[in-house]
C-alpha positions in Angstrom: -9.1 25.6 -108.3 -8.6 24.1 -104.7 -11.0 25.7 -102.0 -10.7 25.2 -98.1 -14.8 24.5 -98.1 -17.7 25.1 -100.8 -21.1 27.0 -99.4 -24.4 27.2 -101.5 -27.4 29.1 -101.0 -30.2 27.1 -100.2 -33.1 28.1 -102.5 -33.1 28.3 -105.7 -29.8 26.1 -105.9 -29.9 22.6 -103.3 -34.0 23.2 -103.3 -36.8 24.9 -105.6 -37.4 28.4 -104.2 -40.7 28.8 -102.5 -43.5 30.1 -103.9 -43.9 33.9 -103.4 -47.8 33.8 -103.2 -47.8 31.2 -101.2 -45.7 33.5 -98.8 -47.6 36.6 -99.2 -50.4 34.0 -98.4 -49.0 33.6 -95.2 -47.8 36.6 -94.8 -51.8 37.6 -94.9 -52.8 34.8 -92.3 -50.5 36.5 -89.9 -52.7 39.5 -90.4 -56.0 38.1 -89.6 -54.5 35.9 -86.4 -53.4 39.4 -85.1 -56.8 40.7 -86.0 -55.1 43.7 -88.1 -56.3 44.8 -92.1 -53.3 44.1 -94.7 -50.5 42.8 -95.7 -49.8 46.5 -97.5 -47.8 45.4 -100.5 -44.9 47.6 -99.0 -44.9 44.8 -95.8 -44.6 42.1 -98.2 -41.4 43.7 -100.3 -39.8 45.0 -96.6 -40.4 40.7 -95.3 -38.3 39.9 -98.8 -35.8 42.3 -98.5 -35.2 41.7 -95.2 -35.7 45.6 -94.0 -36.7 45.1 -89.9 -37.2 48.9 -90.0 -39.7 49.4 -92.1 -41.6 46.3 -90.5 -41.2 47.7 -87.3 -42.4 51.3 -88.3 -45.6 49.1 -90.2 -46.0 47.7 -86.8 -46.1 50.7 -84.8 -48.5 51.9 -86.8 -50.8 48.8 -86.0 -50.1 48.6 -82.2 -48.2 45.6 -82.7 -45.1 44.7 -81.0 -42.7 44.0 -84.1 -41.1 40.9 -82.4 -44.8 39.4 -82.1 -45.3 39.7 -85.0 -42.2 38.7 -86.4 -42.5 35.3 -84.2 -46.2 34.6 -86.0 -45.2 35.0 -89.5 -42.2 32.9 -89.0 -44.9 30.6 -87.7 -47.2 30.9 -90.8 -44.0 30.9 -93.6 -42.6 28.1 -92.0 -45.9 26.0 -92.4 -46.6 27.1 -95.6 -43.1 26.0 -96.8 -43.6 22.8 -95.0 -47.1 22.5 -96.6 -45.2 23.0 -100.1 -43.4 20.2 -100.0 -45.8 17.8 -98.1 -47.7 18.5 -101.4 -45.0 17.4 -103.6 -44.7 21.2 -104.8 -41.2 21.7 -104.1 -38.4 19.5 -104.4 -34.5 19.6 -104.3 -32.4 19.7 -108.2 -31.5 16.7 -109.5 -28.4 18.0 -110.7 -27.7 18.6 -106.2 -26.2 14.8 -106.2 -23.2 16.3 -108.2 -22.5 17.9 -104.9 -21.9 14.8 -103.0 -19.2 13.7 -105.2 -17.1 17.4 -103.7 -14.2 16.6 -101.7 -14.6 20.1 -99.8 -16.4 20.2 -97.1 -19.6 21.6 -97.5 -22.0 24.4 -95.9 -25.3 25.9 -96.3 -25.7 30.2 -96.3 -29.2 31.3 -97.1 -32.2 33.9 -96.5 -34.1 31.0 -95.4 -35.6 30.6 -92.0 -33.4 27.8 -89.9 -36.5 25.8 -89.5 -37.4 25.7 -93.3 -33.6 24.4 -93.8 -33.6 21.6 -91.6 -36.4 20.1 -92.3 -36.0 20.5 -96.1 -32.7 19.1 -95.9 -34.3 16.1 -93.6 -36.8 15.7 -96.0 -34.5 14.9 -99.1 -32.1 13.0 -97.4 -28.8 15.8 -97.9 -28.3 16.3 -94.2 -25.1 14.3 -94.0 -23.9 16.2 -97.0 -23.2 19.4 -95.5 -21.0 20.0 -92.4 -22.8 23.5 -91.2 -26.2 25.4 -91.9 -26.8 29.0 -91.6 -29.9 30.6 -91.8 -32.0 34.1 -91.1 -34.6 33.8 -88.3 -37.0 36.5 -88.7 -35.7 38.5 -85.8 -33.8 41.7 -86.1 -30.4 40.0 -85.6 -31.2 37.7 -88.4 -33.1 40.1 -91.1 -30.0 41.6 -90.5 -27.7 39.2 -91.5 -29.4 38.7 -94.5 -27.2 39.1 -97.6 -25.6 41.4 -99.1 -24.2 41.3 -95.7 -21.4 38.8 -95.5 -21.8 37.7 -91.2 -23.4 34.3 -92.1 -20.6 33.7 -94.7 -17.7 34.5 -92.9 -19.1 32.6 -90.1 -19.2 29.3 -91.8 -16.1 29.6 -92.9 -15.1 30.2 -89.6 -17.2 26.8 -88.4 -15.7 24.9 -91.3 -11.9 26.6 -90.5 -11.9 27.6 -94.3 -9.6 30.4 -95.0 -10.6 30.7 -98.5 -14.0 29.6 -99.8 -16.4 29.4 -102.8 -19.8 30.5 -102.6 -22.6 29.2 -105.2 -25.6 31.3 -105.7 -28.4 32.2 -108.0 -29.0 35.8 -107.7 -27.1 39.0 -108.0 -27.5 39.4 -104.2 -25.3 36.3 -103.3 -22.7 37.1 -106.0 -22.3 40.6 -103.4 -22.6 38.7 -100.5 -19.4 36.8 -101.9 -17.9 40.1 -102.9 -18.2 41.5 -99.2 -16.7 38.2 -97.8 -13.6 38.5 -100.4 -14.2 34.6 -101.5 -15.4 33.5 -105.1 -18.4 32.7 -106.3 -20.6 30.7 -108.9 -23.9 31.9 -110.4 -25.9 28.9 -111.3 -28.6 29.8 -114.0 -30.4 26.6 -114.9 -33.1 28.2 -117.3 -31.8 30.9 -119.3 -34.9 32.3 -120.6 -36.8 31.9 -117.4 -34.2 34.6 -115.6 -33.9 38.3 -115.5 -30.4 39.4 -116.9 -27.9 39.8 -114.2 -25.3 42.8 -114.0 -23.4 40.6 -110.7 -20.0 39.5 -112.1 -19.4 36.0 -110.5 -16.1 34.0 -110.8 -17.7 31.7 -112.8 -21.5 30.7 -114.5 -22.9 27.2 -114.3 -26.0 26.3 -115.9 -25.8 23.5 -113.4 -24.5 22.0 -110.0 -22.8 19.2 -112.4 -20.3 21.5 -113.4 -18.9 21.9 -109.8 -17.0 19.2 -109.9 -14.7 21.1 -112.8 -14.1 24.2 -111.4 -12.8 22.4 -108.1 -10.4 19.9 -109.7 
């Protein structure tokens, strides 16, 4: 089928996802540099959803200003995802060279901090590959953005002047975000015994980024 663009998620599809220790890690330093006990497990699972509120109520409750200490653990994730691959412990997919064979233009739509994006994209030479980047800062405006919520999809389609798009994920959550934009969407699963079963309801399933080519002819 012929899009106007094609937009992946970044994590998990282009790039290894990062560890989660290794952000709860993080996470922790951000404690001690504030001089405050924790993470509580709750702060961890409010960072990964994305829910500003409950960080800010977990902040109030520490006589922190939430946006201080949103700006240090962006700090501390960023380094530790840059500290990831410095150490050769993340890489992108083999299978992502498929995607420069795509006549559509391309974009990026992820969870991902801006900062981890660029320089990951820098790093393994796929800049020039896509036209437009989106990512969530850890601010309020950007946690919420975060998918489900369809603002960062909508608005590179809008950069890329796309009127109809497909989006390629690897989670339930950017199989909604498609949903809630009114586009398509692929779920790539690349180990099927390594996932949780899925009840999201993509356009199509790809075991890999190979297939793209396909679906797009």
């Amino acid at each position: 089928m012929n899009y106007d663009a094609v937009l992946f998620d970044f994590d998990g599809v282009v790039v290894e996802a990062p560890s989660s220790q290794r952000l709860s890690d993080a996470l922790g330093r951000t404690y001690e540099k504030l001089e405050r006990s924790g993470p509580a497990p709750e702060t961890i699972q409010a960072f990964l959803r994305g829910d500003f509120e409950s960080i800010a109520r977990r902040c109030r409750s520490l006589g922190i200003e939430a946006d201080v200490f949103c700006a240090r653990a962006a700090r501390e994730m960023v380094r530790a995802q840059r500290d990831e691959v410095e150490r050769g412990l993340r890489s992108a997919y083999d299978d992502v060279t498929a995607v420069r064979s795509l006549e559509a233009p391309l974009g990026i739509v992820s969870d991902n901090h801006p900062t981890v994006i660029s320089t990951l994209l820098d790093r393994f030479g796929l800049r020039s590959a896509f036209e437009t980047v989106y990512g969530c800062p850890l601010t309020s405006d950007g946690l919420a953005r975060r998918k489900p919520d369809p603002t960062n999809i909508e608005a590179a389609m809008t950069a890329l002047e796309a009127d109809d798009a497909l989006y390629v994920g690897d989670r339930d959550v950017d199989v909604r975000a498609a949903d809630n934009a009114g586009i398509d969407s692929a779920l790539v699963t690349r180990d099927e015994g390594d996932r949780p079963r899925t009840d999201a309801n993509p356009t199509y399933h790809l075991t890999s980024l190979a297939g793209l080519p396909a679906i797009l002819e």
